[in-house]
Wavefront OBJ file of the C-alpha trace (Angstrom):
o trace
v -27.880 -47.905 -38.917
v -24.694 -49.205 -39.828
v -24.719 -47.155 -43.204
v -25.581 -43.754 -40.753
v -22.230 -45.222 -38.758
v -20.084 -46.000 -41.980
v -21.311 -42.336 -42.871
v -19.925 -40.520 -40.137
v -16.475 -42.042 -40.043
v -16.165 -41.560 -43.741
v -16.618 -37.570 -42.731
v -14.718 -37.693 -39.629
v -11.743 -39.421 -42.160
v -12.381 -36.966 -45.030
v -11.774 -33.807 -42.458
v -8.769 -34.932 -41.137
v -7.194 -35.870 -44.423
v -7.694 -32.631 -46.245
v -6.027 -30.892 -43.150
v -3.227 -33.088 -43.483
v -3.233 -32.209 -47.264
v -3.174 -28.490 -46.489
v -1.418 -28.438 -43.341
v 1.311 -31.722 -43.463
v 3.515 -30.652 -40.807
v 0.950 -29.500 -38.051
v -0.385 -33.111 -37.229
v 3.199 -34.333 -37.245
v 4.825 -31.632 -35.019
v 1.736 -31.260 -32.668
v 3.859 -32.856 -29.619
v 6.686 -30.237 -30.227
v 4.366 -27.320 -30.715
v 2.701 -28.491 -27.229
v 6.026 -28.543 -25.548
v 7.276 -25.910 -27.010
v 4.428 -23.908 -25.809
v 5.181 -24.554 -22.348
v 8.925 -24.228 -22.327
v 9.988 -20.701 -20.750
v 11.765 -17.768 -22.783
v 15.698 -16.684 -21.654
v 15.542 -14.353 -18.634
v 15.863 -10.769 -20.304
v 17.915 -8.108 -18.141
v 16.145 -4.760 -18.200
v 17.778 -1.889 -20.409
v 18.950 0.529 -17.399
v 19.264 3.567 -20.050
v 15.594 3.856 -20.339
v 14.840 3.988 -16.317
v 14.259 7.223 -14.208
v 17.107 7.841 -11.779
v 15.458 6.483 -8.903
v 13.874 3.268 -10.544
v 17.789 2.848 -11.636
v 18.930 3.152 -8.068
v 15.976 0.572 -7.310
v 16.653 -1.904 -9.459
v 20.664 -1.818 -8.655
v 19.801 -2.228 -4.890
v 16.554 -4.258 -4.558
v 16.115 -8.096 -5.086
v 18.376 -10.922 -5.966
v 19.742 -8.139 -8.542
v 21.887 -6.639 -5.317
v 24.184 -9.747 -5.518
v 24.806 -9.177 -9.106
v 25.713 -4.957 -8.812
v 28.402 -5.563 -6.319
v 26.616 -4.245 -3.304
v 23.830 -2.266 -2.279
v 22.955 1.407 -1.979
v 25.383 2.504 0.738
v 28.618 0.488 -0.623
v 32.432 1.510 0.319
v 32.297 4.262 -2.230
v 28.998 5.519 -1.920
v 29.052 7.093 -5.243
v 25.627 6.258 -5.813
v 24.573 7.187 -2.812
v 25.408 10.729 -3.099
v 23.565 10.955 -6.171
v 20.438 9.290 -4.733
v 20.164 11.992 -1.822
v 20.660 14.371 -3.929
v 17.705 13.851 -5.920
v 16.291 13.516 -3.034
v 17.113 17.030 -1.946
v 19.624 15.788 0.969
v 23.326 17.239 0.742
v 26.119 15.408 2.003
v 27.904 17.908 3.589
v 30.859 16.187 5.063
v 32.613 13.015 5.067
v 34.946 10.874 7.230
v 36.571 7.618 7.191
v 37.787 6.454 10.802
v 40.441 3.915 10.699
v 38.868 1.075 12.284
v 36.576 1.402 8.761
v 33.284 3.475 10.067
v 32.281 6.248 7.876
v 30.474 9.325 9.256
v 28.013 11.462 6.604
v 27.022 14.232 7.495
v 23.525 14.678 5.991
v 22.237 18.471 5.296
v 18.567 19.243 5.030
v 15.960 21.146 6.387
v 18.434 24.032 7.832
v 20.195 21.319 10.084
v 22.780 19.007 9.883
v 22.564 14.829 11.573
v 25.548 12.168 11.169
v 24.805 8.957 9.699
v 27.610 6.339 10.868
v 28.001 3.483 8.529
v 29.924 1.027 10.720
v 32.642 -1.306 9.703
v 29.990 -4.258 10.682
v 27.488 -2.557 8.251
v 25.121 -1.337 11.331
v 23.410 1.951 10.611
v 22.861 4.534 13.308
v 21.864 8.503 12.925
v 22.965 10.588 15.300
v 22.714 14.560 16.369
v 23.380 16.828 18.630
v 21.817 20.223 21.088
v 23.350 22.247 23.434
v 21.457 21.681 26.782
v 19.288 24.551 27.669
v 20.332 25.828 31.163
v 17.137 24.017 33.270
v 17.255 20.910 31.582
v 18.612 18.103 33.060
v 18.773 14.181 33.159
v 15.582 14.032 34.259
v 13.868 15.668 30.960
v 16.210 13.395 29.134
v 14.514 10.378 30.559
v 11.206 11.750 29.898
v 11.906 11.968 26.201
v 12.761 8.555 26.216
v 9.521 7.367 28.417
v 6.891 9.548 26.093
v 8.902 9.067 22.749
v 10.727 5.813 21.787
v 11.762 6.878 17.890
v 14.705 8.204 18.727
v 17.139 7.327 22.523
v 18.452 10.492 24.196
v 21.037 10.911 26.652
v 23.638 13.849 27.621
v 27.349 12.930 26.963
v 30.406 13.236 28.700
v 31.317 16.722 27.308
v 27.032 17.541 28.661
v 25.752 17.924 25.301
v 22.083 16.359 24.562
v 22.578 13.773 21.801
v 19.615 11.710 19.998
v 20.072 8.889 18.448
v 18.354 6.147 16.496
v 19.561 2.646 15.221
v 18.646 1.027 11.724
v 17.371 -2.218 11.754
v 18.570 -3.151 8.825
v 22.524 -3.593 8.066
v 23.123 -1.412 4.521
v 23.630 -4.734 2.950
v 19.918 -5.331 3.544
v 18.751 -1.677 3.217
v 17.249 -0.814 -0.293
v 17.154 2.918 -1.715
v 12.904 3.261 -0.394
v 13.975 2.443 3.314
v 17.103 4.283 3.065
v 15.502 7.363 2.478
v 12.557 6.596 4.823
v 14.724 5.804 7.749
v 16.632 9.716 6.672
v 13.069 10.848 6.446
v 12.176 9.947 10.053
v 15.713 11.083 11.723
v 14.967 14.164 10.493
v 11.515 14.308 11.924
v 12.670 12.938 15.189
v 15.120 15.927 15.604
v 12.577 18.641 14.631
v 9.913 16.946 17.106
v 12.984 17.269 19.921
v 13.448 20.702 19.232
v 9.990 21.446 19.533
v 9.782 19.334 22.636
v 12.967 21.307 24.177
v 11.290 24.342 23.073
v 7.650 24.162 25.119
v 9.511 22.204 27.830
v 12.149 24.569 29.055
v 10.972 28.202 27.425
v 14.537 28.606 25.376
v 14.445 30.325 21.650
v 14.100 27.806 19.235
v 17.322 29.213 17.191
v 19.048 27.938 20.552
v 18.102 24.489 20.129
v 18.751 23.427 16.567
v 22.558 22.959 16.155
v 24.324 20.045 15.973
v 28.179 19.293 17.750
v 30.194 16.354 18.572
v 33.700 17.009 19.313
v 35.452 15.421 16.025
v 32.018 16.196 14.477
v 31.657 19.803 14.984
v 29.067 21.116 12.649
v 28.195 24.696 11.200
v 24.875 25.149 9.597
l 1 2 3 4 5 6 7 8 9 10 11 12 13 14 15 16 17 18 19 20 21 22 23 24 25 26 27 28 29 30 31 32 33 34 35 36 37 38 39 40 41 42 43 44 45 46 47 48 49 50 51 52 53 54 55 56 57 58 59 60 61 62 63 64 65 66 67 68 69 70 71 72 73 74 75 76 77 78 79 80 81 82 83 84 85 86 87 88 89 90 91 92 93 94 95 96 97 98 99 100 101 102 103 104 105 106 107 108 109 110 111 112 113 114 115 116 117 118 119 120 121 122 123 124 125 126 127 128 129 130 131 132 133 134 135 136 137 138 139 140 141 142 143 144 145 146 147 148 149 150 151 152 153 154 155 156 157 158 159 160 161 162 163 164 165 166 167 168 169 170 171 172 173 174 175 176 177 178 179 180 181 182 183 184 185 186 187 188 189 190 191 192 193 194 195 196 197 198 199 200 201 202 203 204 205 206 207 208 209 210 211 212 213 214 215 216 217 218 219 220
């Protein structure tokens, strides 16, 4: 028995040595190699000439990589901005800078015209406008509102029907897929008003699908 025993670690001793013979440096780095193993690469940054022009606009305005662009999608100069509607297939029609620092865009598409307000605050808020047929009155108004809650309607001081509808987001927190979501659904809201105007009060829909406000006066 003992010779079986003396056997085996003889083997066991034999196999380890003529590694060590062929391979000196594995046995005596085999802590480091473990380590190293487990120790994480450099953070790469990804090479923005090979992206698409919206996964660009993506990764400039989504994630912790926001802080290190300067801004997000809808900053002060809203260069990139323009370009993202655009491909898109939104026009920016019109621009205006107020001097307590809101900016009004007036956003084409879809044979209409809507203002998108970025305030100096960095609230969002679309807004358009209708002439009011001649039988509608406050009372439609408030049943918009009761049987649609996408978009808040009211007639203005000069009587013209306005629709409007907040962001929830600041544009400090709004990436490029919600920004052109939230566009997406203005849009829809004023269509599904037109319609609405239409069946309710009988008018032509040509009638109901322009857009005013006094310093905002729009031509389609």
């Amino acid at each position: 028995m003992l010779a079986i025993h003396a056997s085996i670690i003889f083997m066991v001793a034999a196999i380890v040595g003529a590694f060590y013979v062929h391979e000196p440096d594995a046995l005596a780095n085999l802590d480091k190699l473990q380590l190293h193993s487990l120790k994480p690469g450099q953070p790469t940054t990804p090479d923005s000439s090979s992206f698409s022009a919206r996964d660009n606009y993506k990764y400039l305005t989504e994630g912790n990589n926001t802080q290190h662009h300067g801004g997000s999608l809808l900053a002060r100069d809203l260069s990139l901005f323009y370009e993202f509607l655009e491909n898109e297939g939104y026009k920016i029609a019109e621009r205006k800078d107020y001097d307590d620092g809101d900016v009004l865009l007036k956003i084409k598409s879809r044979g209409r015209i809507v203002n998108f307000y970025i305030e100096q605050d960095n609230d969002l808020m679309f807004r358009a406008y209708y002439p009011i047929p001649s039988e509608f009155s406050e009372v439609n108004v408030n049943e918009w509102n009761k049987r649609y809650r996408w978009g808040k309607a009211y007639i203005d001081d000069d009587r013209d029907l306005v629709v409007e509808l907040d962001v929830a987001l600041s544009s400090k927190e709004l990436s490029s897929q919600l920004t052109i979501e939230s566009i997406n659904k203005f849009f829809t809201v004023t269509e599904i008003l037109s319609m609405w105007m239409v069946s309710g009060s009988n008018i032509p829909h040509s009638e109901s699908v322009h857009n005013k406000s006094s310093d905002e006066e729009s031509q389609i």
